[in-house]
MARTORVEX-746687 format. One record per residue: residue in one letter; x, y negated, z negated of N, C-alpha, C, O in turn. Coordinates in steps of 0.1 Angstrom, whole numbers, plus 5000, padded with zeros to 4 digits. Layout:
BEGIN
AXYZXYZXYZXYZ
...
This chain:
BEGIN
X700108780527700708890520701908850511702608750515
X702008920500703508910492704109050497703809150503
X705208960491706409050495706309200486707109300486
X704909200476705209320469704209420474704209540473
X702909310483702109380487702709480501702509600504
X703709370505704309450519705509610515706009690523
X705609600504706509690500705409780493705609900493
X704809750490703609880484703009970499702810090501
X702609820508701909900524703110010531703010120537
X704209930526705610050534705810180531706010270539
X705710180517705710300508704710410514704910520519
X703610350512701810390519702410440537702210550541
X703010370543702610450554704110590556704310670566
X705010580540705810720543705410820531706210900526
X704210810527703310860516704310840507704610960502
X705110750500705510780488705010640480704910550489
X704610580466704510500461704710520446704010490436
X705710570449706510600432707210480429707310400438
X707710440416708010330416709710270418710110160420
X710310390418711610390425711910360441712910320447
X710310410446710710380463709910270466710110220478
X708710190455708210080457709709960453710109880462
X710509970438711409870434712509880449712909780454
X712810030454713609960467713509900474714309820479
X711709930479711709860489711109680487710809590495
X711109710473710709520470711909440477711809360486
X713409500469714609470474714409440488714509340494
X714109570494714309560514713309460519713609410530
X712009420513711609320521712009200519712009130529
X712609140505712909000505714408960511714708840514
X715509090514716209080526716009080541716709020549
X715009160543714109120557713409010555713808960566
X712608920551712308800550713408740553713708710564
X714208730543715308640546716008620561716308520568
X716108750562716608800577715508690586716008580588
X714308700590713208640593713508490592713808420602
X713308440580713608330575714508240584714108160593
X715708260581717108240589717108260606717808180612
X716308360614716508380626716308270633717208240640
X715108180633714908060638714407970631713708000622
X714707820635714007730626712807690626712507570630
X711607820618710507800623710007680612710607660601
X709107600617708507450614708507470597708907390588
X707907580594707707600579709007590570709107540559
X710507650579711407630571712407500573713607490570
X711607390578712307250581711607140572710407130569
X712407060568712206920566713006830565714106860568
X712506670559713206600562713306480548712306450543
X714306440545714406380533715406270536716106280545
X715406140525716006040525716805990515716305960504
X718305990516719105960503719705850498719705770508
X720105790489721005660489722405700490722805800484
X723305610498724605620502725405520496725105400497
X726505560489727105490476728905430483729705480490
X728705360479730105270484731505360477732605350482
X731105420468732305470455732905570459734105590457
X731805680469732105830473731505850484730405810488
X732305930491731805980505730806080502730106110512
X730506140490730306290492728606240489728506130484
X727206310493726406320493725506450492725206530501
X725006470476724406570473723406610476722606560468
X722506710489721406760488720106780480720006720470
X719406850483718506870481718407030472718707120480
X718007060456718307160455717907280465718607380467
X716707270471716507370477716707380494716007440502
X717907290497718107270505719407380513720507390508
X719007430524720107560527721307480537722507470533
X721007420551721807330556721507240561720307250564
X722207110563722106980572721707040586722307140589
X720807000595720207030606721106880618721906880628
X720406770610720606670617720806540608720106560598
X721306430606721606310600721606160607722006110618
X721306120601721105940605721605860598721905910587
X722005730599722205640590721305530592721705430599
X720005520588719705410595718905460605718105550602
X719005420617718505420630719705500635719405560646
X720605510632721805550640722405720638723105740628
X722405810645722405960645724305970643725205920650
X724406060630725906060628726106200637725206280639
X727306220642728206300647728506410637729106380627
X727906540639728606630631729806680637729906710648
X731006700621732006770629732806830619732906730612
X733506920613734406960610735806900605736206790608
X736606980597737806860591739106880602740106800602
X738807010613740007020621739806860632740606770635
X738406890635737706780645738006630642738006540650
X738306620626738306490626740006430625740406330628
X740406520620741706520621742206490635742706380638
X742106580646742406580658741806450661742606390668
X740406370659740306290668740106140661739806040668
X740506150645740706040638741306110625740706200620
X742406090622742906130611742406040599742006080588
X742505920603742305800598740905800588740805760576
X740205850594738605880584739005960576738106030573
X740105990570739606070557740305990543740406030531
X740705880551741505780538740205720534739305680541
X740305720515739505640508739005460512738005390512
X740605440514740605260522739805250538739605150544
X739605360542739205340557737705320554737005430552
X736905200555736005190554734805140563735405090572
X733305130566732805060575731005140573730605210564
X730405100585729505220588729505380592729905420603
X728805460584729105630589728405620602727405560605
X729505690609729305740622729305920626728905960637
X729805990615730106130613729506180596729506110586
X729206280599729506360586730006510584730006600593
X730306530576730606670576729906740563729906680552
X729506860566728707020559730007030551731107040556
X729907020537730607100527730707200522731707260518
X728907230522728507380519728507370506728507250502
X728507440497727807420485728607350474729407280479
X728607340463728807300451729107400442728807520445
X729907360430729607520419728307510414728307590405
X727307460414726407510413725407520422724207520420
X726307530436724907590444724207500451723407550459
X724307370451724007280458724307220472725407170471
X724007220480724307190496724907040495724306960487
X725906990501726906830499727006820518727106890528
X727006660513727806660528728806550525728806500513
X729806500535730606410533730106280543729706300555
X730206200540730306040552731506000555732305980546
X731905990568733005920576732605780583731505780589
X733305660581733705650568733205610560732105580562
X733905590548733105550536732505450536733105340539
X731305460532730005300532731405210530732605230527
X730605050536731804960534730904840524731404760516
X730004850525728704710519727504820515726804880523
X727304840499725704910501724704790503724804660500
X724204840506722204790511721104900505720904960495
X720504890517718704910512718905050522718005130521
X720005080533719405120548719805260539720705270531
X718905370542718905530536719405610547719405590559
X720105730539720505860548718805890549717705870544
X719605950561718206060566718306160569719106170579
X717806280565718406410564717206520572716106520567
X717406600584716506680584717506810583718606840588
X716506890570717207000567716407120567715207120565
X717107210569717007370571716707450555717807510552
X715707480544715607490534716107630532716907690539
X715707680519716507770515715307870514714607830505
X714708000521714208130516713108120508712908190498
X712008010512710908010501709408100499709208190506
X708808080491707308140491706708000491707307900489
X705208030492704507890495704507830482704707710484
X704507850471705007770462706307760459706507730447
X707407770467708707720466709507800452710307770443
X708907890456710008040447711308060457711208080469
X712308060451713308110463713308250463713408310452
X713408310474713408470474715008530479715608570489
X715508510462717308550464717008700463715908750461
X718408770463718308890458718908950443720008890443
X718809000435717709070437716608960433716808880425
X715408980440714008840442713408880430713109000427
X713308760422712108720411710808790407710608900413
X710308770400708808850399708208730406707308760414
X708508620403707508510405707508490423706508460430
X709008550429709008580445708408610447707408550452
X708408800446707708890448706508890452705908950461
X705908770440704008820440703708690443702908640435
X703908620453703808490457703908510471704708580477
X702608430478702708430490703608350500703708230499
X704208430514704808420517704608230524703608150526
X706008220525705508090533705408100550704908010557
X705808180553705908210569704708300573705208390580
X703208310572702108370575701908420584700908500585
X702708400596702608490611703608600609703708700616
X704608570599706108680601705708790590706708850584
X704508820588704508920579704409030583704809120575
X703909100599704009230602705409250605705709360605
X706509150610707909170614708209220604708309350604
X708509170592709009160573708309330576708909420582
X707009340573706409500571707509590577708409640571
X707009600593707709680601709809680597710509780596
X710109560595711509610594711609670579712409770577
X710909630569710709720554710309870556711109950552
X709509910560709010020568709810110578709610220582
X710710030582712510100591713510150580714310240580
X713110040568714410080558713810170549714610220541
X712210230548712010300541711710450550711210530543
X711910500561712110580572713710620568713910730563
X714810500571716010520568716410620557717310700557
X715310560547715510640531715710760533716710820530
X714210800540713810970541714911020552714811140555
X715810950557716511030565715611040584715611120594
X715110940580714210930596714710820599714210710598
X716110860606716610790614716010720628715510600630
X716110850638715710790650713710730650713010680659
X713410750639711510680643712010530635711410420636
X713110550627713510420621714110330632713710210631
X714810350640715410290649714310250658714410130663
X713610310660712410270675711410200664710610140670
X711310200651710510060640711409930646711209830654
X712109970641713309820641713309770658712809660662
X713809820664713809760679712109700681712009580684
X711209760680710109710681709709600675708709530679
X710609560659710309460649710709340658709909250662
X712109380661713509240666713009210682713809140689
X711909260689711609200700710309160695710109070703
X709309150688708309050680709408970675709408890684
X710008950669710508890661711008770673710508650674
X712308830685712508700695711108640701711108520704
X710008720703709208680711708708550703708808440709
X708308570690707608450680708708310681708408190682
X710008370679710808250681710808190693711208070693
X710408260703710508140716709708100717709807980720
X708108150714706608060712707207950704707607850709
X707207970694707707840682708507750689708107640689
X709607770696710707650697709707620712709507500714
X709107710719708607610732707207550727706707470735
X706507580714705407480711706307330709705707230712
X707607310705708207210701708907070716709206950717
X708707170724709107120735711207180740712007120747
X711407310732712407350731712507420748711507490752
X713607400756713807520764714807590764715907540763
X714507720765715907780757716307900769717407960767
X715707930779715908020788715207950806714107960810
X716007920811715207850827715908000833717008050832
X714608030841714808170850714908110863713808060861
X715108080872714608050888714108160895714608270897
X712608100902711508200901712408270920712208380925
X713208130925714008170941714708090942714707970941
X716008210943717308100948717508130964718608160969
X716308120971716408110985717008210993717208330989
X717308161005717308271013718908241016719108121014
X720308341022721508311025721508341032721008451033
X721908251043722708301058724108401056724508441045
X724408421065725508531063726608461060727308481050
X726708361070728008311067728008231055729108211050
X726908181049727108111036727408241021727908201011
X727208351023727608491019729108501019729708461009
X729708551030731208551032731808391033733008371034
């Protein structure tokens, strides 16, 4: 489905499909996508890329359609992420241009003025070579042909299929909460949405445990207590 077909079906199930309550709700799906998008890092919104690392500058430009640094390497070797309080507190020393060697840290700068995702290396390369960053990153809000779906979303978004193919009745149902909301149907809107955001966790724990992710251990018995082990 596109994101325009899901906002036409939403309209359809509160009988209106005027074009004022189809243009809102184009808006409301590609914020619910996004919402979707962002909740977990489902396989579709990951990958992984390789950069060259320059002796001159610590800073390291992304990928344009890249949303955040997930994980980093140098080499064979996994850098430390951390923050500029963190590095301060536990080396001040890495943030001098003279402090040089192999990265062992980097830090998330977050974007650029134009929008581009950076990171920095601690510290700064000391010899370039051949050996590449390695980046696995968290992308930015795509359709399967790599439209980004900002707001307000594109035509080329809109009518382009989605890249996440199992998360399309979640996207529906939460579009279909905000188009209830419209009409002032609050409470059948609230019981849409609750019903969305428990599909929604359920898919994310399938996903992270096909990965070998565990993210909740229940114990099925924590045995039997004597009394005095009680008091």
């Amino acid at each position: 489905m596109t994101l325009s077909e899901i906002a036409t079906f939403a309209g359809e199930k509160i009988g209106k499909t005027d074009s004022d309550t189809v243009t809102f709700l184009k808006k409301s799906a590609s914020l619910n996508y996004r919402r979707v998008w962002a909740f977990a890092p489902w396989r579709e919104t990951v990958t992984s890329s390789t950069y060259s690392v320059s002796t001159s500058t610590r800073t390291v430009t992304l990928g344009s359609n890249v949303e955040t640094p997930l994980a980093v390497a140098y080499g064979d070797e996994e850098l430390m992420a951390a923050d500029l309080p963190t590095i301060i507190s536990q080396d001040a020393d890495l943030l001098d241009l003279d402090r040089k060697g192999t990265p062992t840290t980097y830090l998330f700068k977050g974007r650029n003025t134009g929008g581009t995702a950076e990171i920095d290396l601690f510290p700064l390369l000391e010899t370039s070579g051949t050996t590449s960053l390695k980046v696995v990153e968290k992308l930015k809000c795509l359709t399967r042909n790599n439209y980004v779906v900002d707001f307000p979303p594109s035509t080329d978004a809109i009518d382009d299929e989605l890249r996440l193919p199992h998360c399309h009745q979640v996207v529906l149902d939460l579009t279909h909460a905000d188009a209830l909301q419209r009409e002032r149907q609050y409470e059948k809107a609230a019981s849409v949405t609750q019903a969305a955001n428990a599909d929604l966790a359920l898919m994310a724990n399938f996903e992270l445990s096909q990965v070998g992710s565990i993210k909740v251990i229940t114990p099925s018995s924590l045995g039997e207590l004597h009394r005095e082990e009680i008091e």
